[in-house]
N, C-alpha and C positions, 0 to 999 in steps of 0.2 A: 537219288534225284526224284523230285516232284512231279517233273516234266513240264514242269512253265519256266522252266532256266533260260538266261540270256547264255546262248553259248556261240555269241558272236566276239562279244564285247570284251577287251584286251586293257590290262591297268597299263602305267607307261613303264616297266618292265617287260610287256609283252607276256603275260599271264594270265588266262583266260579268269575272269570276276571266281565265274562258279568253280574254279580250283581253287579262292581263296580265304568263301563263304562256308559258312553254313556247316565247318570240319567238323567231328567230333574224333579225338585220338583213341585208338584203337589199341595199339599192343606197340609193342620195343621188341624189334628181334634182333640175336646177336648169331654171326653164324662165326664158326672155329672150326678151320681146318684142323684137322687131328694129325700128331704126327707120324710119319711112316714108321714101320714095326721095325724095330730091332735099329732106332737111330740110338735111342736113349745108350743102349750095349756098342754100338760101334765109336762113338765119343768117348767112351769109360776107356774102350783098346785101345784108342791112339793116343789117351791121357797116362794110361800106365805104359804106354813103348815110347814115353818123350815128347810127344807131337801135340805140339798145341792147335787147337781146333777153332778156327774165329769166323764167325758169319757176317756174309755180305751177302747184303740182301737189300729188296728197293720197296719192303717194307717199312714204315713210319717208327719211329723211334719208341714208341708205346709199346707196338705189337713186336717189335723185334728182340726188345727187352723179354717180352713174355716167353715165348718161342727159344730164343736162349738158356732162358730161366728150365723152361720143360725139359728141354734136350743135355742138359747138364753143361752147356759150354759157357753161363755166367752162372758163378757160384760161391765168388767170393765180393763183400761190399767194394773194394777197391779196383774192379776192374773197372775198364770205361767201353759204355755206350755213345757210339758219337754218330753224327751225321754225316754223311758225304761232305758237303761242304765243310762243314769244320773243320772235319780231318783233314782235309787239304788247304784250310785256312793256316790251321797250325805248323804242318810242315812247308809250305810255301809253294806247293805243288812241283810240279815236274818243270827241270829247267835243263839245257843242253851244257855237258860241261866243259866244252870246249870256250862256248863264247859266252853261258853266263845267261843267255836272254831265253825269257819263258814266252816270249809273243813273235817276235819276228825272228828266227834264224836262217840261215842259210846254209848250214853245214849240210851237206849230201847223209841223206837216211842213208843207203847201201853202196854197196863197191859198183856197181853199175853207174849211179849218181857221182860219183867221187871222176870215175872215168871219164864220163861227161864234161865233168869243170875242169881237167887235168890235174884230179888231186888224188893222195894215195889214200887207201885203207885207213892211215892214222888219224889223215881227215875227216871221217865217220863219226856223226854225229851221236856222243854215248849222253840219254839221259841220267840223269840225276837227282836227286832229290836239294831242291834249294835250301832247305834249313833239314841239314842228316841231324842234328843235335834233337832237336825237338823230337823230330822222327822216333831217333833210339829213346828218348825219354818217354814217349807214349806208347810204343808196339809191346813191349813186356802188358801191360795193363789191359791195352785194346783186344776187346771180344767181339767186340760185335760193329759193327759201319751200317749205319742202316740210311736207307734212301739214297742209295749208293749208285755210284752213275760209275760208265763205261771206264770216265778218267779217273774217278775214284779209284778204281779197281789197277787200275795201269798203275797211278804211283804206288798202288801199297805194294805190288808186287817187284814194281821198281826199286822202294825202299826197303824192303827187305832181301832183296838182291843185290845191293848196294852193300848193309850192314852183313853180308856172310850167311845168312839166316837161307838155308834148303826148303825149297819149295816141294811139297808133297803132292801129286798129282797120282791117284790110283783107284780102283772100282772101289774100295771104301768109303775113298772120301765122296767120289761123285754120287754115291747112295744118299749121302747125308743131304739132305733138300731144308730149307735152302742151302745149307752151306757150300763153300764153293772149294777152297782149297785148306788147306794146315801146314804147319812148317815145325820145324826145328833147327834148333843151331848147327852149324858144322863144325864137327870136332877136328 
């Protein structure tokens, strides 16, 4: 700065003139979080004892490809990289299967609620996955869910709770940052 800058004066975005004069560019920095030690080997053990390892994460579909890539959990061209949304465009998200309806239901969540309405246990609302076809067609493939939200994470865990497929929860996998959980089929 010169020191004779107008540093009152706002363009009609609300941007003061002298942040949008006079710039000259200066440098591109790129920063990369490095991944934690001994992920790359804890992904190889759960690949060689069965367990397939897929990341959810509410990083951008770019960075989450890359980070995949490092960590060894995408490493063949035909897996899929998808977005939260899509992935739950595709399977039709989470629906009750009792009544069928993904917006308004009425079924009692737990035995407390069922008692309340005078209904039993059977009446317990069991989610579902709305299209299990699509579902089983893309989780073999599916590596990675990126930009992945709360209910994202509910149906994948739903749909694969659904198709028989054992959820792996244990100090390994919660080491693997981001990854969140891995599965295998039940024999």
């Amino acid at each position: 700065m010169k020191g004779n800058e107008d540093l009152q004066t706002k363009d009609k975005y609300g941007v003061y003139v002298y942040e949008r004069t006079d710039l000259t560019y200066f440098c591109l920095l790129g920063i990369q979080d490095t991944l934690r030690q001994n992920v790359k080997q804890a992904v190889e053990k759960c690949r060689k004892a069965g367990i397939k390892v897929r990341m959810v994460t509410g990083d951008n579909k770019i960075t989450a490809r890359a980070i995949a890539q490092e960590c060894g959990i995408l490493n063949f061209p035909d897996q899929l990289v998808m977005e939260g949304v899509e992935f739950m465009q595709k399977i039709g998200g989470v629906i009750c299967k009792k009544c069928r309806n993904t917006q308004v239901c009425h079924c009692p969540h737990d035995k407390k609620k069922a008692e309340k309405m005078n209904l039993t246990e059977k009446d317990i609302r069991v989610d579902v996955i709305d299209k299990i076809d699509e579902f089983k067609n893309i989780i073999d493939k599916l590596a990675v869910i990126a930009r992945c939200r709360p209910e994202d994470k509910y149906a994948l865990v739903t749909g694969l709770t659904e198709t028989g497929i054992h959820l792996q929860f244990d100090k390994l996998i919660h080491r693997l940052r981001p990854c969140g959980c891995c599965y295998r089929r039940r024999d």
